[in-house]
C-alpha positions in Angstrom: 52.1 -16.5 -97.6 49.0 -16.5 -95.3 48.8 -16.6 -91.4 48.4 -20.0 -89.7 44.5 -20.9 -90.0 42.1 -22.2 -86.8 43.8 -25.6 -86.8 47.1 -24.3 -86.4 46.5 -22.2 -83.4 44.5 -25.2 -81.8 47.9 -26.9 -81.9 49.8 -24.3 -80.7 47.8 -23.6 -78.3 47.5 -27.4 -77.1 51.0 -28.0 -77.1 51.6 -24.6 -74.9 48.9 -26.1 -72.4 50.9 -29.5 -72.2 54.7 -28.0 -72.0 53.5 -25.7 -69.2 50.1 -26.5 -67.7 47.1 -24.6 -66.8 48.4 -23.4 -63.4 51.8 -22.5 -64.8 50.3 -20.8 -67.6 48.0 -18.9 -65.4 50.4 -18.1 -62.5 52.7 -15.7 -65.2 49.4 -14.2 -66.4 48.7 -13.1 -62.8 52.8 -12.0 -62.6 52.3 -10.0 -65.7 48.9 -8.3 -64.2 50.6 -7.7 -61.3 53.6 -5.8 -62.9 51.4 -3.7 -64.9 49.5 -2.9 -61.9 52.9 -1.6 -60.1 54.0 -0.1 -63.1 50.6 1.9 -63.2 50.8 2.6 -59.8 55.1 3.8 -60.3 53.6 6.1 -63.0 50.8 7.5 -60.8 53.5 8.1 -58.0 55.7 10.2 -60.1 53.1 12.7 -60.5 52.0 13.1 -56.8 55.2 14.7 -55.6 55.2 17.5 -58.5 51.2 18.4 -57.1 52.6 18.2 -53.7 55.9 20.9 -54.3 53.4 23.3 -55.9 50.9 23.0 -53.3 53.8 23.6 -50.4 55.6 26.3 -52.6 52.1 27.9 -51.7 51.2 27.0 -48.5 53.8 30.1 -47.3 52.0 32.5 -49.0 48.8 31.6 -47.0 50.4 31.7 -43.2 52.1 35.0 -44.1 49.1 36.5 -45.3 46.9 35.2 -42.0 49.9 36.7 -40.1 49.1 40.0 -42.0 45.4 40.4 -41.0 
């Protein structure tokens, strides 16, 4: 069996533009950017808050050695 040649996805393709139009079609692209984008940004999130407890678990150390001096 082989794979569907250049004709066969020009079909496909044609009759996916005429079931749901361009702006359809282009409008759950944008949907799908946008998703990854907060799921990118979700990801990033999750690793702020560990930085910040090790920065604060810190931060006490600092005052109580100024408070020394």
């Amino acid at each position: 069996m082989h794979g569907p040649g250049l004709w066969g996805i020009i079909i496909v393709a044609v009759v996916v533009v005429l079931l749901f139009g361009r702006g359809k079609i282009s409008g759950m692209m944008g949907e799908m950017a946008s998703g990854i984008k907060a799921f990118q940004k979700g990801m990033r999130d999750e690793d702020k808050p560990q930085l910040n407890a090790s920065t604060q678990a810190e931060a006490p150390h600092e005052t109580e050695k100024a408070k020394d001096a």
